[in-house]
C-alpha positions in Angstrom: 111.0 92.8 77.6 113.0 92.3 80.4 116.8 90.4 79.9 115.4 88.1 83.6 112.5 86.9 81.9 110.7 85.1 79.1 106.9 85.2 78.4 106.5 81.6 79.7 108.3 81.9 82.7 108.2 85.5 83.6 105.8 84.9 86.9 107.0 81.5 87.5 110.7 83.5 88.2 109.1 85.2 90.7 107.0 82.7 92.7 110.2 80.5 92.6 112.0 83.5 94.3 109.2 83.8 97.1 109.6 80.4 98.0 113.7 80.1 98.0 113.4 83.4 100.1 111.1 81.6 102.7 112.8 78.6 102.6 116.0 80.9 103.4 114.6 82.1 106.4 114.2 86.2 104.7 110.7 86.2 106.5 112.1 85.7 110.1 110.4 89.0 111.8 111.0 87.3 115.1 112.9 90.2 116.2 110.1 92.4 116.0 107.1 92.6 117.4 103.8 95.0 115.9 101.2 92.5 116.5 99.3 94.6 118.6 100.2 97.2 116.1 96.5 99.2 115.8 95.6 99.2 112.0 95.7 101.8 109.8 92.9 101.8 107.4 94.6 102.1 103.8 91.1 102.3 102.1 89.4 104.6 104.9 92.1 107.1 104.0 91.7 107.0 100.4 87.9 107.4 100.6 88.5 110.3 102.4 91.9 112.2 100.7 91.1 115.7 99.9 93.6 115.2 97.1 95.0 112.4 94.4 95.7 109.6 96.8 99.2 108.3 95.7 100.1 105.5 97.2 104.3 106.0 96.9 105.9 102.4 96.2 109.7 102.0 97.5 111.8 100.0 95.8 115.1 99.6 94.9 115.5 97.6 91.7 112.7 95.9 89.5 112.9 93.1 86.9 112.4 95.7 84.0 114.7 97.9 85.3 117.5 96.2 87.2 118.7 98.5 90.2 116.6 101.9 90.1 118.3 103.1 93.5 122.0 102.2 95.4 120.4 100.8 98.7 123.7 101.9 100.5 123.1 105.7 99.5 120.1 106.3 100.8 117.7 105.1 103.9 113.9 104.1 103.4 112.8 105.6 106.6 114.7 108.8 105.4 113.2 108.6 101.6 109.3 107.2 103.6 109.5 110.4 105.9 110.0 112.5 102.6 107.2 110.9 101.1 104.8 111.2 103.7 105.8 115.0 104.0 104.9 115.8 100.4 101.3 114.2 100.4 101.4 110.4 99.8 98.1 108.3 101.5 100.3 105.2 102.1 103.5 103.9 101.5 104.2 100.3 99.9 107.6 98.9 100.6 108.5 96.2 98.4 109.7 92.8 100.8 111.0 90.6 98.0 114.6 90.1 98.0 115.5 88.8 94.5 115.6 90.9 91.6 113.6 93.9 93.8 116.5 94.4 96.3 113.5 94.6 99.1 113.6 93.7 102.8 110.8 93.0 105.6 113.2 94.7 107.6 113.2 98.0 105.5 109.4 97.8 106.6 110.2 98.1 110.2 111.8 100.5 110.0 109.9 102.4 108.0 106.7 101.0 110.1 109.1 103.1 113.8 109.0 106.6 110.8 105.6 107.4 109.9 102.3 107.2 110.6 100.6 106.5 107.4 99.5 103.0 106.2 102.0 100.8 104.9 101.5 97.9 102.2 103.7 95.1 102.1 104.7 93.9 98.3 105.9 91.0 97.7 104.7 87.9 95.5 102.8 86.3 99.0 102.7 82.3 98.6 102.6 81.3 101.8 101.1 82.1 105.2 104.7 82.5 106.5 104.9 85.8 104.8 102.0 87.2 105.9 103.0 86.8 110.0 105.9 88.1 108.5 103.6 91.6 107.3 101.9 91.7 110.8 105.1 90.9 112.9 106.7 93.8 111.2 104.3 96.6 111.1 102.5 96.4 108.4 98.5 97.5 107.7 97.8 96.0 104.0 99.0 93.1 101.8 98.8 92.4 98.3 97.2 88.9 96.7 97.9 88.3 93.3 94.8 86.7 91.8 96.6 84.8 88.9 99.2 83.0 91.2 96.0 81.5 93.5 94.2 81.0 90.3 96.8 78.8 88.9 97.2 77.1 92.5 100.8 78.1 93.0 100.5 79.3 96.5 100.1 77.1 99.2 96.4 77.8 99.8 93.3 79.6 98.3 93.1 83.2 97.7 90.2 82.8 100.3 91.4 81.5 102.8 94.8 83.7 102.6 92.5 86.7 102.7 91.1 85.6 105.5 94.1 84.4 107.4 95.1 88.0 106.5 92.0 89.8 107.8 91.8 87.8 110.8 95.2 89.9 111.7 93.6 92.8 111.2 95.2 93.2 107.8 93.5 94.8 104.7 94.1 93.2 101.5 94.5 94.2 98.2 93.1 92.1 95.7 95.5 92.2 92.3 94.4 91.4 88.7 95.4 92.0 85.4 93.0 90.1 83.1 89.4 90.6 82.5 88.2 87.6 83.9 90.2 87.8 87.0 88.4 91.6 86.9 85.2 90.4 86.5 85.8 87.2 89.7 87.3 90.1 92.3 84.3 92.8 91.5 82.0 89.4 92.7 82.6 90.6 96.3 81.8 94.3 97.1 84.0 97.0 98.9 87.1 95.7 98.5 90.1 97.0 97.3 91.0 95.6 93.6 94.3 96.7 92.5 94.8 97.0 88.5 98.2 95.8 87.9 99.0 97.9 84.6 102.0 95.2 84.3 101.7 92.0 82.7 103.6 89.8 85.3 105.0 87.0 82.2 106.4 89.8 80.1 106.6 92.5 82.5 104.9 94.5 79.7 103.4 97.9 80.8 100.2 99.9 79.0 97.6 101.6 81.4 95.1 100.8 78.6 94.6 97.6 80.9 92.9 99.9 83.3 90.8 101.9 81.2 89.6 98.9 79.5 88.5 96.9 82.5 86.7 100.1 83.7 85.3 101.4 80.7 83.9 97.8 80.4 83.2 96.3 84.0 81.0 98.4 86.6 83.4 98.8 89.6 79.9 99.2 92.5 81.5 99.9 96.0 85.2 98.8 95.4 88.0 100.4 95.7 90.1 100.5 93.1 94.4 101.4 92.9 95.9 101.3 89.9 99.5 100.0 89.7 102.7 100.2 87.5 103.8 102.7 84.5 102.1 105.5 86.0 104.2 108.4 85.4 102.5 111.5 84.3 99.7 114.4 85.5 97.6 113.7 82.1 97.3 109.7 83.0 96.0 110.3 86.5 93.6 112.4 85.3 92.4 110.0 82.5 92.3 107.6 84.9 90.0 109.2 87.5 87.9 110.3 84.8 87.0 106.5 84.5 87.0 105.8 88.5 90.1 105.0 89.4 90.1 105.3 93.4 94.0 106.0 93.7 97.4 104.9 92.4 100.3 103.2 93.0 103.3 105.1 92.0 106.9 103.0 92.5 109.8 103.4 89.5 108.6 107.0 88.3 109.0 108.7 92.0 112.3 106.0 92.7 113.6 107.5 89.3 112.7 111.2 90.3 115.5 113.8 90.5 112.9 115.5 93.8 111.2 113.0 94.9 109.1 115.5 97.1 108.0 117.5 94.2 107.3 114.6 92.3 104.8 113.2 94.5 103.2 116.2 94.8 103.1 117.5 91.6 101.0 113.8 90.9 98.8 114.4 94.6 97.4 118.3 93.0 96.3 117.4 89.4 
C-alpha cells in the first residue's frame, strides 16, 4: 500500500486534491482555445483497430509509485509522438497536479503533436474541469462512478456526462465494483472502463476484470481495461473474455523503449 494513503481515505486524498487544484486556478485553459476542435472518436477507433488497441497513459508520478519519470528530462509531445509512431489508438495524459505531477497544459501540447484521440485523466469533480478538457484539446474524459455514487462531485454522473457530451466529448464511464459494473452496463454502447486499481488502497489485481466479465454480459459496450497491465499473456487473457482495449500508463512510463514496448503489447 501506498506510504500517501490509508484504506479509509485513499480516494478522499484525491478528490481533496481536485478541488484545491480548481480552487488554485490549475484548470485556467483560457489561453487556449480547441473548442471548435473536430472530435476524434476514441471508441470508433477501437472498434475498428486492426491490432491490440492500447490506449498509452502519460504520466509522470502516481500515488503507488511516487515519481516514475523526471518531467524536466523529457517532453510529452516528444514521448506522445513516439507513442503514436509505434501503434497506440489514443493517448491519455494525466491533468492532476498532486501526487501525478500532470498538467492540462501538457495536453495542449500534446493535443498541437498528434492526431490521435486524446483522454483527459484526472479525478473530474466539477464542471470547471471539463471546459477545462474541451478548451485544451481534448476528445474523451473519464467519470469515476464511485466519487458520483458517494455524491462527492458537484453534480450527478448524469448530468456531467451530459455536460460532457453536449461538447462533443466522449466519456468514459469508470468502475471498479460489481455493482457499479452491473449500474454502467444499464445503458448500452458506452465505453465502461475497468479500473484494475482499487482507488482507497491503490491495490492492483486484473482479476477485477476477469471477474466482472466472466460474470456480467458486456452487450454493445465498450470496454478498456485500466492499471497493472504489464505483460503479452494478460492482454491475451483479457481479450479472451472481451476486453475491448487497454489502458497502459506505469508499465510503458517505466519501459527502458518505450516504442518497442507499446508495440510489442499492440501484436500479441
Amino acid at each position: 500500500m501506498s506510504k500517501f494513503f490509508s484504506r479509509e481515505t485513499g480516494l478522499k486524498t484525491l478528490i481533496d486534491n481536485s478541488y484545491k487544484a480548481i480552487n488554485q486556478g490549475m484548470y485556467d485553459a483560457d489561453k487556449y482555445d480547441y473548442n471548435s476542435h473536430s472530435v476524434i472518436s476514441l471508441k470508433r477507433i477501437i472498434l475498428t483497430c486492426n491490432h491490440v488497441p492500447i490506449i498509452s497513459e502519460i504520466k509522470f508520478a502516481s500515488p503507488s509509485k511516487g515519481r516514475i519519470l523526471d518531467q524536466s528530462k523529457i517532453n510529452p509531445k516528444d514521448l506522445a509522438i513516439q507513442m503514436t509512431h509505434s501503434g497506440s489508438v489514443g493517448i491519455s495524459v494525466l491533468t492532476q497536479p498532486y501526487l501525478f505531477d500532470g498538467s492540462i497544459h501538457n495536453l495542449a501540447s500534446i493535443r498541437k503533436s498528434v492526431n490521435v484521440p486524446l483522454l483527459m485523466k484526472d479525478i473530474i469533480v466539477s464542471e470547471v474541469q471539463i471546459d477545462s478538457a474541451k478548451r485544451t484539446g481534448a476528445d474523451c474524459i473519464l467519470l469515476i462512478k464511485s466519487i458520483f455514487d458517494r455524491g462527492l462531485a458537484e453534480g450527478s454522473l448524469e448530468k456531467f456526462s451530459d455536460y460532457a457530451i453536449k461538447k462533443d466529448l466522449q466519456v468514459i464511464i469508470e468502475v471498479h465494483s460489481e455493482d457499479e459494473f452491473k449500474e454502467a452496463l444499464k445503458n448500452k454502447k458506452q465505453l465502461i472502463g475497468i479500473n484494475n486499481r482499487n482507488l482507497n488502497t491503490i491495490e492492483v489485481d486484473i482479476n477485477v476484470t476477469i471477474t466482472l466479465l466472466q460474470k456480467f454480459n458486456k452487450d454493445n459496450n465498450v470496454i478498456i481495461s485500466e492499471s497493472g497491465i504489464s505483460k503479452s499473456d494478460e492482454i491475451k487473457k483479457l481479450r479472451s473474455i472481451g476486453v475491448d482495449a487497454f489502458l497502459v500508463g506505469t508499465s510503458i512510463m517505466e519501459s527502458e523503449n518505450v516504442f518497442e514496448k507499446i508495440k510489442e503489447l499492440c501484436h500479441v
